[in-house]
N, C-alpha and C positions, 0 to 999 in steps of 0.2 A: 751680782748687783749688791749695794750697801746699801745698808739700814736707811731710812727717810726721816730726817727731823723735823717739823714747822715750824716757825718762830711767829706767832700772834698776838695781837693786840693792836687798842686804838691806836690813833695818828700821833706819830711823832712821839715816841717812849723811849725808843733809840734802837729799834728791830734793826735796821739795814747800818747802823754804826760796828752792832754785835756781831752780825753775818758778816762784813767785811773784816772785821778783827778776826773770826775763827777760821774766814778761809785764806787770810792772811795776802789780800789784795783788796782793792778799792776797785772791788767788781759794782755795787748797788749806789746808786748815786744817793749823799746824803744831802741835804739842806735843814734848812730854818725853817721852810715853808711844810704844813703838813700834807699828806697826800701825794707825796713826792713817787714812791713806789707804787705802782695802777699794777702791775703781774705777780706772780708767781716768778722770784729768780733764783737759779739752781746752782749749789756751789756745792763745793767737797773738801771736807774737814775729817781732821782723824785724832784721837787722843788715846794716851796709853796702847797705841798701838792697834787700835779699832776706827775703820774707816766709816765715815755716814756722811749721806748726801743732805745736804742744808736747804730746804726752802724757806725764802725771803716774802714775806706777804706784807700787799697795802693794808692800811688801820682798818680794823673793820666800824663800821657805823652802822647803826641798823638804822632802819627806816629813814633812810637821806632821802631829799632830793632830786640830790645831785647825780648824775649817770650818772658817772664816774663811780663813785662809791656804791651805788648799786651794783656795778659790776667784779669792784672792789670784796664785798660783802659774799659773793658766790664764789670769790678765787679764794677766798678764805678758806671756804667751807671744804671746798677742794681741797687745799692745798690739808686740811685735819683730816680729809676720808683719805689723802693717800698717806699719811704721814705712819710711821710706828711709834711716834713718840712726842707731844708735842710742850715747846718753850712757851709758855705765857710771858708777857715781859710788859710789866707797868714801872709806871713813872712814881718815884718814892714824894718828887717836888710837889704834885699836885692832890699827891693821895689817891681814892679810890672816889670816881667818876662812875655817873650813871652806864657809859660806855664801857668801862671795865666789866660791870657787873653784868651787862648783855654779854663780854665776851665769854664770862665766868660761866654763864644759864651753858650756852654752847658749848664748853667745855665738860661741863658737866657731864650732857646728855655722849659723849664720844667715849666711848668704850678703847679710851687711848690712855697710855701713863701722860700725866702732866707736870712740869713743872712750872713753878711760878716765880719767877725772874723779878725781883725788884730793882729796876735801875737807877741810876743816878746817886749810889750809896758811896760816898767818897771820904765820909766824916763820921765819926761816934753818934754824932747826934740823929743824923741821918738814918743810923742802924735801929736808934729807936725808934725814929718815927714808921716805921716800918712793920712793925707791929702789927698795925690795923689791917694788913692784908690778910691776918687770919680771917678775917671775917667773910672770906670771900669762898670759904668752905669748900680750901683744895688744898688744904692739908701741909703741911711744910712751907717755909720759902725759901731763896736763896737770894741774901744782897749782893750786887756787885754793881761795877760802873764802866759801861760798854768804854767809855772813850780813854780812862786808863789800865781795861784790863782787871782789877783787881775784883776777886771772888769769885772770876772764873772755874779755877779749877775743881774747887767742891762742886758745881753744879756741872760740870762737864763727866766728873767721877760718878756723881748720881746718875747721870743721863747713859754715859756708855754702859753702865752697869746691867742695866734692864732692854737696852737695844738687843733685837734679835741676830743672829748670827746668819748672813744669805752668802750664795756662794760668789764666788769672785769672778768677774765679767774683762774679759779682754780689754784695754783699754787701747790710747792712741787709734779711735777708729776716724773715718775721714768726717770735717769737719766743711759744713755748704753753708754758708750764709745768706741769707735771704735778705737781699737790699733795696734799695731806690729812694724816691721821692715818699711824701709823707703822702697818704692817702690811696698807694697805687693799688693793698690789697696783701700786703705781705702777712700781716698776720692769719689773714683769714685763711692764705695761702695754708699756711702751714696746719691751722685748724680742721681744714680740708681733707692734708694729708692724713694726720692722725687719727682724724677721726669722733674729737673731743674739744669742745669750747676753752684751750687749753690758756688762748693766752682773749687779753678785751680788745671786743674790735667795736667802735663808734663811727656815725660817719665824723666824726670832730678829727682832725687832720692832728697830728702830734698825740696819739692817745698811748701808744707804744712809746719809753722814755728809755728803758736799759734793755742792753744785749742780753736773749736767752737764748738759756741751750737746751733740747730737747732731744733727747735719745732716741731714731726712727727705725724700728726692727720690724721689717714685714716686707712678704713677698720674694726673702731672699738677702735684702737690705738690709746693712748697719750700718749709720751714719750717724754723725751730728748735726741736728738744723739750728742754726743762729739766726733767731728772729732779730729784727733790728732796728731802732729809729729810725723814722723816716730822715737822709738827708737834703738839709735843703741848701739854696745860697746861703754864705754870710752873711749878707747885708742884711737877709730875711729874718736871723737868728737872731731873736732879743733879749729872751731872757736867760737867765747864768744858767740854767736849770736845760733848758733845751742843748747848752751849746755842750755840757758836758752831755748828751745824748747821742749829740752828732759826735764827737769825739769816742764815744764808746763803739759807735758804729762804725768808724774807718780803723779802730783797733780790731774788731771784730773782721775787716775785710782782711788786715795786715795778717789776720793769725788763723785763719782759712784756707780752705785747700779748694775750694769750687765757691764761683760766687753765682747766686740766683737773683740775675737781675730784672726785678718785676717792675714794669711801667705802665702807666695808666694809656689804654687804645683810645681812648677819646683824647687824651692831653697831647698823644705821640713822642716821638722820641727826641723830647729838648734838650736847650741847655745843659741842665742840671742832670736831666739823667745820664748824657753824654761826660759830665765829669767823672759821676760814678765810674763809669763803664772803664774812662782812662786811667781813675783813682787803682781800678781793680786789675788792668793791663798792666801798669808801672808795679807792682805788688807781685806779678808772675803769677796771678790766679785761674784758676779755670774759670771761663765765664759762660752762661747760660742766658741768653735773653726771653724774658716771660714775659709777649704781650697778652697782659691781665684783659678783661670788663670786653673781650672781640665780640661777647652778646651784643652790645650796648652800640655796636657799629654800623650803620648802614653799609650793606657790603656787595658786589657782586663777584663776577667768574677769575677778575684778576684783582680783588684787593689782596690778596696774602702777598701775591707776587710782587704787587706795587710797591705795598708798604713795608717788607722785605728789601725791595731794592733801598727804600728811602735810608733803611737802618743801614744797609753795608756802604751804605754811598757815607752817609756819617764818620765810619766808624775806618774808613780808608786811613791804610794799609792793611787793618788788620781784620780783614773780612770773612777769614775762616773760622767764625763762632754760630753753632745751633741759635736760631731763633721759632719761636714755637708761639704757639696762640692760642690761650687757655680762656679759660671761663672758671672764675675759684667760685662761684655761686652756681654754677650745674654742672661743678667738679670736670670739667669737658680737658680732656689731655693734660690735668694734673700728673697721674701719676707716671705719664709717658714723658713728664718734664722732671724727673724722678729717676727714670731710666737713665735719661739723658746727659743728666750731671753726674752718674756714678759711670759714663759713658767717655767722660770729660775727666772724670779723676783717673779712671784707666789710664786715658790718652796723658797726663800730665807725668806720671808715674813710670811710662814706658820707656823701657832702656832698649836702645835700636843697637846690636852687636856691630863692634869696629868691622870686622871683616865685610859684612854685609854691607855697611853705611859706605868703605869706598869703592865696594863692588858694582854699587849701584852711582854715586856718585862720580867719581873721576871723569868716567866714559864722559858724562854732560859737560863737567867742566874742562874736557880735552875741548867736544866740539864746541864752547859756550866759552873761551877761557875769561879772564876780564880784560875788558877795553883796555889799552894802553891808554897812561896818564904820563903827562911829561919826558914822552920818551921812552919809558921806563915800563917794561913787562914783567906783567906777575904769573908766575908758574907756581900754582898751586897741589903740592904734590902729596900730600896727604888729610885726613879729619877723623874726628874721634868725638862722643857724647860725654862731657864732663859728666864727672859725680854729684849730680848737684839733684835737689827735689824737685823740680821742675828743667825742660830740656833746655841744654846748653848745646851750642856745638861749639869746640873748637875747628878751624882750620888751619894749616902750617902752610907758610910760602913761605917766599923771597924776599917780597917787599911789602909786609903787611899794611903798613901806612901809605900806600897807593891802592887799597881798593875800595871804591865807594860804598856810600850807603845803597843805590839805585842795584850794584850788584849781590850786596849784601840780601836786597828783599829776592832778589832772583834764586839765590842757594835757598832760602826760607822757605819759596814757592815751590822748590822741588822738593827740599825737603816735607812739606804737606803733603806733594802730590805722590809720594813713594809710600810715606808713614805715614799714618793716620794720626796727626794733632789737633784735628777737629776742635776747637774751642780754648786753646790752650798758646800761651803767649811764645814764640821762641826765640831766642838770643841766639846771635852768632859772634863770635870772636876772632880776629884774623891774626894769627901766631905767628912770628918768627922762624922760619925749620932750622 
C-alpha cells in the first residue's frame, strides 16, 4: 500500500483543482461554488518515481451551521488521522482568513509533516504577497498555481522526500459500484460494510456528489467499492454541479466490474431505478439488486416472493440476476450481499472450455434446432466462448442471418441453466461456418 497524502483547507482555495492536476484526470468535480466536495476522494499520484495515494477533502469550517459542513469538518479530521503527510493549501487572493487559522490550530496539534501550499501564485507580485503565511507558524511555504501547474515540483520534491516507504499491494483488484437513485442508502451501505463513518450520509437526498473508491479487505475479500451519486432523471437534474455527478456516476458503472444496485423498499422498483439496471446491462456488468430500508416494510409470509416477482417481471428477458433484501441500519444480510457480488464477479469472469461448451450444447440444439425462416434451415454445427471480459458466445452455422432473437434467448437459457452466470449479462453471436 502507498504512502497517504491530505490535501486541507477552507472552501474553495483550489484543493480538488490540485488533486485532479496530480492524478492527472478530472476525477473531483471543480466549480465556482464553495463546498463543492462533501467526502473524502481517493486518487493515485506518484513523482520521481515514488507512488502515494491523494486524499481530496471538503473546506473545513468550524463551527458552521450548516450539516453539511459539520460533517465536512469530521472528514477532515479523518482524512489528517489517516494521512502520512498532510498539504495545507490557501488562497494567496484573499490572504489569511480567520478559517485558515482554525485550519492552521489543527494542524498544529497532528503529529503529521505539513506543508503549506500557497495557491493562486501566477505573477512576481503575487509571490510577494505571500509572505504573510509565515505567520501562520508552519514553517516554510510553497507558491504555486493549481490551474497552471507551476511550483508544483518543489513541493512535490519536499513532499515525497519525507513520505514513508509501505510495501506494494496487488493492484487491478475487482471493482463493484454501489449505484441507484439518490437517497436509497448507498452510502451508508458501504459505511456498514467497512465499518467506519467513512464517507456523509444526511437524509438530504443529493449529499454524496463524486465517485469514490474504497479498498474492502476482510473476511477473505479484496475489492474496490465505488460509492456513487445518486442517479436521478434528467428533467430532475438542475443544477451544473449535480449533473456532472450523475455523469461521474455512469462513468463509474462503465468502468466496473459488478454493479450494486441499491433501491429504496418503500419507493420499489421505478422508473429510474429500472434505467440504472439497463444503464448497467447494456455496459456487460455484473449486477446485484439490494432491496435497501425491508425494516421499514409492512411484510408478511410471501412479500419476498411477491416483490421478487415484481423486480424479474421488470427486468424481463434478463431475469437471472440475485436480488436480496438487506437492512444497512441493522446491517441484516449486508455482508451476504458482499458474498454475492464476488459471487457475480466469478460468474462474469468464467471461461466455460470449447470441448465441454459443445458437448453439452449440440445434443440440445440437435433436438431444439432453429425454426426454419423462409424456407431456409439453420444447422448450427459448432460454438466457442470468445476472449472477451465478460461471456460472449460465438456460434458457427449456415445461415447466420436467419436465426432470431426469440432463439437467441433459448441458447442464453441453456447456456444459464448448464453454467452458472447467475447475475451476469450474456451475448450471443451467430457466425458464418
Amino acid at each position: 500500500m502507498s504512502a497517504i497524502v491530505a490535501i486541507v483547507g477552507r472552501p474553495n482555495v483550489g484543493k480538488s483543482t490540485f488533486f485532479n492536476r496530480l492524478i492527472k484526470r478530472r476525477e473531483a468535480i471543480v466549480d465556482a461554488a464553495s463546498g463543492v466536495t462533501r467526502d473524502r476522494h481517493y486518487g493515485k499520484s506518484d513523482w520521481n518515481g515514488k507512488e502515494f495515494s491523494l486524499i481530496d477533502t471538503g473546506g473545513y469550517v468550524l463551527g458552521s451551521d450548516d450539516i453539511f459542513e459539520q460533517e465536512i469538518d469530521k472528514q477532515v479530521e479523518l482524512a489528517i488521522e489517516e494521512a502520512d503527510a498532510v498539504i495545507f493549501m490557501v488562497d494567496v487572493e484573499t490572504g489569511i482568513t480567520g478559517m485558515d487559522e482554525d485550519v492552521a490550530k489543527l494542524l498544529r496539534r497532528a503529529d503529521k509533516p505539513v506543508f503549506l501550499a500557497v495557491n493562486k501564485v501566477d505573477n512576481a507580485k503575487r509571490a510577494e504577497d505571500a509572505v504573510e503565511f509565515y505567520s501562520l507558524g508552519l514553517g516554510e511555504y510553497y507558491t504555486l498555481s493549481s490551474i497552471n501547474g507551476s511550483g508544483t515540483g518543489e513541493l512535490l520534491d519536499a513532499l515525497v522526500a519525507v513520505l514513508p516507504e509501505h510495501e506494494e499491494q496487488g493492484e487491478d483488484l475487482p471493482r463493484f459500484a454501489v449505484v441507484g437513485r439518490p437517497n436509497a442508502g448507498k452510502s451508508s451501505f458501504i459505511n456498514a460494510l467497512i465499518g467506519e463513518e467513512r464517507y456523509i450520509v444526511t437524509d438530504i437526498a443529493g449529499t454524496t456528489r463524486d465517485s469514490i473508491d474504497t479498498t474492502y479487505n476482510r473476511f477473505g475479500f479484496e475489492f474496490n467499492l465505488v460509492d456513487t451519486a445518486g442517479i436521478r432523471r434528467k428533467a430532475k437534474v438542475k443544477e451544473d454541479l449535480e449533473f456532472y455527478s450523475v455523469m461521474r456516476s455512469v462513468r463509474a458503472i462503465e468502468h466496473c466490474d459488478v454493479c450494486l444496485l441499491v433501491l429504496d423498499a418503500t419507493r420499489g422498483f421505478d422508473g429510474q431505478v429500472e434505467n440504472i439496471f439497463w444503464l448497467a446491462q447494456r455496459n456487460n456488468k455484473g449486477i446485484v439488486i439490494l432491496v435497501n430500508k425491508w425494516d421499514l416494510v409492512d411484510k408478511d409470509t410471501h412479500s419476498v416472493k411477491q416483490y421478487t416477482q415484481k423486480i424479474k417481471k421488470a427486468i424481463e428477458p434478463f431475469t437471472d440476476v440475485p436480488v436480496l433484501f438487506i437492512s444497512v441500519l441493522t446491517k441484516q444480510r449486508i455482508f451476504k450481499a458482499i458474498e454475492t457480488a464476488v459471487e457475480v464477479y466469478k460468474n462474469r469472469s468464467k471461461r466455460v472450455p470449447t470441448r465441454k461448451l459443445n458437448d453439452t450444447l449440440l445434443p440440445i440444439i440437435e433436438h431444439t434446432p432453429p425454426p426454419a425462416y423462409k424456407g431456409k434451415f439453420v444447422k448450427i454445427k459448432f460454438c466457442t466462448q470468445l476472449p472477451t471480459p465478460y461471456p460472449q458466445f460465438a456460434f458457427f452455422c449456415n445461415l447466420p442471418q436467419y436465426v432470431r432473437d426469440p432463439y437467441k434467448r433459448f441458447l442464453e437459457n441453456k447456456l444459464r441453466e448448464h453454467f452458472d452466470f447467475n447475475g451476469v449479462p450474456i451475448t450471443i453471436f451467430m457466425r458464418k461456418k
